[in-house]
Backbone as XML, in Angstrom:
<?xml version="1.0"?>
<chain id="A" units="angstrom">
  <residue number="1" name="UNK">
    <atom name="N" x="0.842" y="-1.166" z="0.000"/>
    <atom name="CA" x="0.000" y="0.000" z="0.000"/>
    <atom name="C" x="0.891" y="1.233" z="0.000"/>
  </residue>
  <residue number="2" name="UNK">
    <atom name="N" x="0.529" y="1.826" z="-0.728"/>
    <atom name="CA" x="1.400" y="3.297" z="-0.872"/>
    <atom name="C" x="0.960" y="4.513" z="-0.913"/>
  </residue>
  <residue number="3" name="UNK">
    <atom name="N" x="0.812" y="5.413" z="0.073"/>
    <atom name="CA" x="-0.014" y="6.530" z="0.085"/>
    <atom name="C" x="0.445" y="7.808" z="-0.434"/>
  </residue>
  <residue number="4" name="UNK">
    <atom name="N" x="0.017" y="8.374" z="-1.815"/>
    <atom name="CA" x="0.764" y="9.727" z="-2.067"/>
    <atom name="C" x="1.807" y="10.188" z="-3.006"/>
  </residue>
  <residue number="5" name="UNK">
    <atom name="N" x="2.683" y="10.682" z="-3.764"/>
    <atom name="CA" x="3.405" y="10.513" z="-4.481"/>
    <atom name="C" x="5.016" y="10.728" z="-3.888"/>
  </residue>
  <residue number="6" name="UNK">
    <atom name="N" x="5.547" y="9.504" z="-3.945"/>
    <atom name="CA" x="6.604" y="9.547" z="-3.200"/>
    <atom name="C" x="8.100" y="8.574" z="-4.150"/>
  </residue>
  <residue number="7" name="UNK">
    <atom name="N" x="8.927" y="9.010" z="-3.866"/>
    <atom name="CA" x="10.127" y="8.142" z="-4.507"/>
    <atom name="C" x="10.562" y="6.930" z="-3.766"/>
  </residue>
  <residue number="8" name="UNK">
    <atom name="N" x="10.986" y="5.833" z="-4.168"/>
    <atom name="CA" x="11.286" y="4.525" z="-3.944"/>
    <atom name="C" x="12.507" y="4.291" z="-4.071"/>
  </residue>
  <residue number="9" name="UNK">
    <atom name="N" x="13.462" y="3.890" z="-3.367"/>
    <atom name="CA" x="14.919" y="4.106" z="-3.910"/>
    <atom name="C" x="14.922" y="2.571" z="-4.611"/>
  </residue>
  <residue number="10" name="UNK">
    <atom name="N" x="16.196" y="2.568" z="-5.383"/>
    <atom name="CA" x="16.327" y="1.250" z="-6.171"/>
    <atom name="C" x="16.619" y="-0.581" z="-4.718"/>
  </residue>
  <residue number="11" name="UNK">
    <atom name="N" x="16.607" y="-1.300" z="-5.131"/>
    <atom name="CA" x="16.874" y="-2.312" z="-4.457"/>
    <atom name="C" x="16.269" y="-2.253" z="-2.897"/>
  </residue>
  <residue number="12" name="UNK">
    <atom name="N" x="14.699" y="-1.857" z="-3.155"/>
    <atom name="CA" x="13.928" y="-1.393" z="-1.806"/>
    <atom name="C" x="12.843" y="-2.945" z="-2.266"/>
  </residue>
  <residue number="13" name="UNK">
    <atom name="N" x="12.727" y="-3.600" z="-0.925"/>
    <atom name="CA" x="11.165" y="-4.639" z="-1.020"/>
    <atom name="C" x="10.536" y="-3.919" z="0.156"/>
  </residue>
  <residue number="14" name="UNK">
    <atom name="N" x="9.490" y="-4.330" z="-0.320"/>
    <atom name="CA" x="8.173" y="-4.193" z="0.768"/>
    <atom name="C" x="7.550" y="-5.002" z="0.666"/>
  </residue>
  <residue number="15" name="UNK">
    <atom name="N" x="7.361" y="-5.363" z="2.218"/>
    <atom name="CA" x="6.223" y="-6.386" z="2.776"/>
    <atom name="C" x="4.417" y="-6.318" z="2.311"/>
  </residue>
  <residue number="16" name="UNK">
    <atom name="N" x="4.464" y="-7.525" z="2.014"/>
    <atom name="CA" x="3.019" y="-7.561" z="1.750"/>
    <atom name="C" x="1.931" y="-6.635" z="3.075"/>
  </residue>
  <residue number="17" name="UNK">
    <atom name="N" x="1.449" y="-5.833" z="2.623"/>
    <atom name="CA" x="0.413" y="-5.166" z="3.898"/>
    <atom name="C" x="0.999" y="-4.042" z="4.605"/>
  </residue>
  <residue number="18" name="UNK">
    <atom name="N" x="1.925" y="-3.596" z="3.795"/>
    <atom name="CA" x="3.109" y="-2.516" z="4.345"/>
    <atom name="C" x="2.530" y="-1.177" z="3.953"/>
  </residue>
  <residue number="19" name="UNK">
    <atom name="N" x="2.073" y="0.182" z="4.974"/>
    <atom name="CA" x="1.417" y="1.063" z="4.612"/>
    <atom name="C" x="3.042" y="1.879" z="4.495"/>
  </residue>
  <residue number="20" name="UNK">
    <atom name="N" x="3.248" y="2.626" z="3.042"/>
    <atom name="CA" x="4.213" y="3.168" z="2.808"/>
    <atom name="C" x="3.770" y="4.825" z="2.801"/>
  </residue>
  <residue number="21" name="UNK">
    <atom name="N" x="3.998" y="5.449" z="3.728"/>
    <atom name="CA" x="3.486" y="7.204" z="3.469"/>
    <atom name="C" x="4.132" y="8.123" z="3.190"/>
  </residue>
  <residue number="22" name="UNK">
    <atom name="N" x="5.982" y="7.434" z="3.223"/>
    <atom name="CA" x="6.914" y="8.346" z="2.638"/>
    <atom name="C" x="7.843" y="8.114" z="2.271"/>
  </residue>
  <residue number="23" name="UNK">
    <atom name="N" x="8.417" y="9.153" z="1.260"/>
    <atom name="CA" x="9.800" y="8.266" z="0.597"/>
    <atom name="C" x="10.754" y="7.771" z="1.060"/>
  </residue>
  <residue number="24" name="UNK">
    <atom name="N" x="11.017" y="6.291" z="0.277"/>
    <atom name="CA" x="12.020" y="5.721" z="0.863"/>
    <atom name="C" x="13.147" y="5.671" z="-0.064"/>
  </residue>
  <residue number="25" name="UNK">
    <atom name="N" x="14.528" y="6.545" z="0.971"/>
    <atom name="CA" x="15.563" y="6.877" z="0.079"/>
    <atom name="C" x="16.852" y="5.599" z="0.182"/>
  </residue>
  <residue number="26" name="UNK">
    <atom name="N" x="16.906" y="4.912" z="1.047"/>
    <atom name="CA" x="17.786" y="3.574" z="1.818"/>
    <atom name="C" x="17.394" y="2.230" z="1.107"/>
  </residue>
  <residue number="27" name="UNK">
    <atom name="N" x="18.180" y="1.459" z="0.400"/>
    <atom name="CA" x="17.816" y="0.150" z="-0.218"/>
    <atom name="C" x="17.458" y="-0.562" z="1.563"/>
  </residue>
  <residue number="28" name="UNK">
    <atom name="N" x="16.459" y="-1.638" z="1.122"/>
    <atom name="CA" x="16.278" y="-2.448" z="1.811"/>
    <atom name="C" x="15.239" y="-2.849" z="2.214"/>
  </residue>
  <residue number="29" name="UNK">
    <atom name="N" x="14.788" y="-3.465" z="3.031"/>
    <atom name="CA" x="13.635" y="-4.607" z="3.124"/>
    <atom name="C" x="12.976" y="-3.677" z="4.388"/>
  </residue>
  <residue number="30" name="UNK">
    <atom name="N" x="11.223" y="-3.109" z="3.807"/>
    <atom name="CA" x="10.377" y="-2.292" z="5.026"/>
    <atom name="C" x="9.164" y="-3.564" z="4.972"/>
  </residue>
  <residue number="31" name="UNK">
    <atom name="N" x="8.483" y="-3.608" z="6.278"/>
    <atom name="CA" x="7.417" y="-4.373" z="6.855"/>
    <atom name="C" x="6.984" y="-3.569" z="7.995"/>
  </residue>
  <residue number="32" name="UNK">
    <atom name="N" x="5.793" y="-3.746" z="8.236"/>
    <atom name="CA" x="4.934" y="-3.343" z="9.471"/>
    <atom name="C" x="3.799" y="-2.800" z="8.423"/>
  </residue>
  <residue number="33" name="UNK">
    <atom name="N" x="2.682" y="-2.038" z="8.945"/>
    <atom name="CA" x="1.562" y="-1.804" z="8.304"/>
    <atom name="C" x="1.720" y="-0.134" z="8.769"/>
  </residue>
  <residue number="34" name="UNK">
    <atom name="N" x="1.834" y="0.079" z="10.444"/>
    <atom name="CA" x="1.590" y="1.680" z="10.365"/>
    <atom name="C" x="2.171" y="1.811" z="11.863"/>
  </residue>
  <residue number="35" name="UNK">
    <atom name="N" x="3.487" y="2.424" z="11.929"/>
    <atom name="CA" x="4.474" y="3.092" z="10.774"/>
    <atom name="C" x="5.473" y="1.817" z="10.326"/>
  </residue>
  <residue number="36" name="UNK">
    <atom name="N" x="5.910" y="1.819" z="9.185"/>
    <atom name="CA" x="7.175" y="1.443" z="8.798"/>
    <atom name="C" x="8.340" y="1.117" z="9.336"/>
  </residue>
  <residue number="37" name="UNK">
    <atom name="N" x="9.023" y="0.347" z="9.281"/>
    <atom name="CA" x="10.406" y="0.698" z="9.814"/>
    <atom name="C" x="11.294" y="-0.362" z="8.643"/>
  </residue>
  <residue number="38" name="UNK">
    <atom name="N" x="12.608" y="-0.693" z="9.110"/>
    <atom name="CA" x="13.063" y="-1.338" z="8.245"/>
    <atom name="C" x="13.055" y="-2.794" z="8.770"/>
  </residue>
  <residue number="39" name="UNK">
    <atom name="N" x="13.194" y="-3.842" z="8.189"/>
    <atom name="CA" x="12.870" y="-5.132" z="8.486"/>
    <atom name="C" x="12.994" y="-5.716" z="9.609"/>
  </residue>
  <residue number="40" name="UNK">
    <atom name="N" x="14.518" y="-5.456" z="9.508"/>
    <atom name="CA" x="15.275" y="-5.937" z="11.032"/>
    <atom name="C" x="14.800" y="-5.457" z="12.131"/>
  </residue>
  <residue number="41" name="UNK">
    <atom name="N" x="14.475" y="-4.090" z="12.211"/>
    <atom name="CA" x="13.699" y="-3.346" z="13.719"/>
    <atom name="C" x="12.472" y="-3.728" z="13.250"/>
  </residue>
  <residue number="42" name="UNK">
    <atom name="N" x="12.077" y="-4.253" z="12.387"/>
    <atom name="CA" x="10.132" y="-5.218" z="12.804"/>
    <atom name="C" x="10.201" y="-6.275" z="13.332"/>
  </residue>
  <residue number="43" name="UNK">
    <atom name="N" x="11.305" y="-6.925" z="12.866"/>
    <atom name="CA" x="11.521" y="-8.248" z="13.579"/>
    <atom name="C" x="11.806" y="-8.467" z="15.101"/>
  </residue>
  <residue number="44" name="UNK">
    <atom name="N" x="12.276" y="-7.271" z="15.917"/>
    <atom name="CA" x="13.126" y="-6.606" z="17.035"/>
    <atom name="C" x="11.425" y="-6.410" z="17.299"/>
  </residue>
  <residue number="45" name="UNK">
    <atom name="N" x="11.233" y="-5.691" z="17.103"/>
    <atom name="CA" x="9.814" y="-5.039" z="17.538"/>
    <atom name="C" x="8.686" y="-6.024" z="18.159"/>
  </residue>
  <residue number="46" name="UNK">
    <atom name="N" x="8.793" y="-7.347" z="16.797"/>
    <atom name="CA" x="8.090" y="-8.569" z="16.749"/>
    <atom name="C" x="8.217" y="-9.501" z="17.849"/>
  </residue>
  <residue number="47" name="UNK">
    <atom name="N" x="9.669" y="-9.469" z="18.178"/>
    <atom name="CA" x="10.257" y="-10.382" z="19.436"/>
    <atom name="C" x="9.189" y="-9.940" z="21.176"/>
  </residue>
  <residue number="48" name="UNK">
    <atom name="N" x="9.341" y="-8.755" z="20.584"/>
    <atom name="CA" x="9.283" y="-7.422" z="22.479"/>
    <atom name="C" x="7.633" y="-7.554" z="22.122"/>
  </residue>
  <residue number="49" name="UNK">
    <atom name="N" x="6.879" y="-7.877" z="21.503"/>
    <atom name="CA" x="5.224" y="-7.756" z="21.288"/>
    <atom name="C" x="5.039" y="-9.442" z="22.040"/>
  </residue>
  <residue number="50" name="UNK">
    <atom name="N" x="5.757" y="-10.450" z="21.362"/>
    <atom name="CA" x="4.876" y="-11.530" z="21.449"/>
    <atom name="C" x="5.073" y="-11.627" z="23.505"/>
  </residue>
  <residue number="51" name="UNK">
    <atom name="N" x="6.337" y="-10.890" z="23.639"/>
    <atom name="CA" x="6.995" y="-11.185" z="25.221"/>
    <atom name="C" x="5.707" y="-10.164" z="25.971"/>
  </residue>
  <residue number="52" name="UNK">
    <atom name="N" x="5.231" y="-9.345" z="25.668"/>
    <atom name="CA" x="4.336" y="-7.768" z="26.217"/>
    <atom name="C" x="3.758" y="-8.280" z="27.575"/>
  </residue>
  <residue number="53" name="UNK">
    <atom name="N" x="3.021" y="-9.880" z="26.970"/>
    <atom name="CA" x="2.496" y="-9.911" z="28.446"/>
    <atom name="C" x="2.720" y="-10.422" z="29.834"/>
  </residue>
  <residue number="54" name="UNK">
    <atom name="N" x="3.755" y="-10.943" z="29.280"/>
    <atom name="CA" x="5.388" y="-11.409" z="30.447"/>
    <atom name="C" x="5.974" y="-10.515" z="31.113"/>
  </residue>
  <residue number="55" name="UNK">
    <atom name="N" x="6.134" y="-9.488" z="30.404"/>
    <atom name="CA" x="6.807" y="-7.966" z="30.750"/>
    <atom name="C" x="5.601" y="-7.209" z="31.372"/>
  </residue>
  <residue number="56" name="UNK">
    <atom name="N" x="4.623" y="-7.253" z="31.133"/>
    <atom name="CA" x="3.692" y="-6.502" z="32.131"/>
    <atom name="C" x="3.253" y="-7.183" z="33.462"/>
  </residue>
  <residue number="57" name="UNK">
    <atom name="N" x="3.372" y="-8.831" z="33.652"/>
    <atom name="CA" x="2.904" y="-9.137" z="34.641"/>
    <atom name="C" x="4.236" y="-8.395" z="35.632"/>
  </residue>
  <residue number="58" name="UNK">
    <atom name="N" x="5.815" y="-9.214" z="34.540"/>
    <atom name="CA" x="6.843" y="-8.658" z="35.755"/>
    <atom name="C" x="6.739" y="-6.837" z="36.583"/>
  </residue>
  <residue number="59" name="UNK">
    <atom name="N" x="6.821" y="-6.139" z="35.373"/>
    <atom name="CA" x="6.322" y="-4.719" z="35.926"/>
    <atom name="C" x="5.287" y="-4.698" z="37.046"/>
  </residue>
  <residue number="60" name="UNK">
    <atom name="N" x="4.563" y="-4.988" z="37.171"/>
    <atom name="CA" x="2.902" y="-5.113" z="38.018"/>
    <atom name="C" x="3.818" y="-5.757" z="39.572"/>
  </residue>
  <residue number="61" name="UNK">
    <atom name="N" x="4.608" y="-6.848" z="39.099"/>
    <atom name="CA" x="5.205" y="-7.882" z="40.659"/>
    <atom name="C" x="6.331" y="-6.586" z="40.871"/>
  </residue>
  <residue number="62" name="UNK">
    <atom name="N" x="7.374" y="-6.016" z="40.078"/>
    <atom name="CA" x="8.361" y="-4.796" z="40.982"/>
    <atom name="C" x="7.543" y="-4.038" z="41.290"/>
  </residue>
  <residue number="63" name="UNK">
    <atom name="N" x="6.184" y="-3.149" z="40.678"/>
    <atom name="CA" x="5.953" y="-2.273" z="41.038"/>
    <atom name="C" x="5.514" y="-2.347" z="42.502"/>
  </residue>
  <residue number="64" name="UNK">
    <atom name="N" x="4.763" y="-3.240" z="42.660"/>
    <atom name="CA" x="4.261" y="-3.996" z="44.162"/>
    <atom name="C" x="5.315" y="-4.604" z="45.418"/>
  </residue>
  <residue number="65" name="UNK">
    <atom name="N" x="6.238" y="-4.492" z="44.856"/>
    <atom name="CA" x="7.768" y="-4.683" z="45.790"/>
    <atom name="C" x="8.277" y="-3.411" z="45.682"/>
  </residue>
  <residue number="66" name="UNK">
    <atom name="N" x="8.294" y="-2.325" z="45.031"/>
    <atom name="CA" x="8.929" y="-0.990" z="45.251"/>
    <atom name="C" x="7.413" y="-0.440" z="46.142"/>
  </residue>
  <residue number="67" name="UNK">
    <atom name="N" x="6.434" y="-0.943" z="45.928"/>
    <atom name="CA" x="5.347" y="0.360" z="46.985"/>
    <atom name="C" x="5.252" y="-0.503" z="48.790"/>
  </residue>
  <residue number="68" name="UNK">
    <atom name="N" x="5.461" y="-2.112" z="48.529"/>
    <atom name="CA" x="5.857" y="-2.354" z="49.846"/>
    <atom name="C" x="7.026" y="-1.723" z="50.653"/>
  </residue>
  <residue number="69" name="UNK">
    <atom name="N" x="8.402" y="-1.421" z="49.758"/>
    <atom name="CA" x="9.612" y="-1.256" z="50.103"/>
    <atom name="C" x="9.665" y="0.541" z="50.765"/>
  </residue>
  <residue number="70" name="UNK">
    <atom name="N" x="8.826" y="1.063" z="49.993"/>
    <atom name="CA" x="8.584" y="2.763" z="50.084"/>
    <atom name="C" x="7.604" y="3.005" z="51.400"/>
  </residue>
  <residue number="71" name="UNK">
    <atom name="N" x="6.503" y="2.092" z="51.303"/>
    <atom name="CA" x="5.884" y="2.301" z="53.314"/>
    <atom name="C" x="6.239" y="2.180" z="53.695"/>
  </residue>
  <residue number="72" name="UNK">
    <atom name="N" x="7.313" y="0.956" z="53.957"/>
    <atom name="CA" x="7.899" y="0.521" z="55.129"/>
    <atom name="C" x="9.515" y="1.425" z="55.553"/>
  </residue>
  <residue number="73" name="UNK">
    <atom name="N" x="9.688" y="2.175" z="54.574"/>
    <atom name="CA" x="10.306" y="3.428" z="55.172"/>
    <atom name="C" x="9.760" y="5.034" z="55.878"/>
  </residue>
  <residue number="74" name="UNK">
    <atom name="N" x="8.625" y="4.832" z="55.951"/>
    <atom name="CA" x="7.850" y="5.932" z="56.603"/>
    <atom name="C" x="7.266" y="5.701" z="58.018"/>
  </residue>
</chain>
């Protein structure tokens, strides 16, 4: 998908379902739908999404050990 009139540099792919809204001047491989990035940081991105709800329970268990740790200094 490509929104607008914009330049494509040579030896550029794009991912199937890839919303493109601005020119891309850097050869190389873009994916995601909205925003863009280049392949490798979707894939990076992809890793830290499927983990999100692992990482929020842990956040939720420190945050609840830093507000025990903070009364019990008052």
């Amino acid at each position: 998908m490509i929104y607008g009139h914009i330049t494509i540099a040579d030896h550029v792919t794009v991912s199937a379902g890839t919303l493109i809204m601005k020119s891309l001047t850097e050869p190389g491989t873009y994916t995601g739908v909205y925003p863009f990035s280049s392949h490798q940081r979707w894939l990076k991105n992809a890793a830290h999404v499927r983990q999100l709800d692992e990482l929020a329970r842990r956040v939720r268990e420190l945050e609840g050990r830093l507000g025990k740790a903070e009364r019990g200094k008052t």
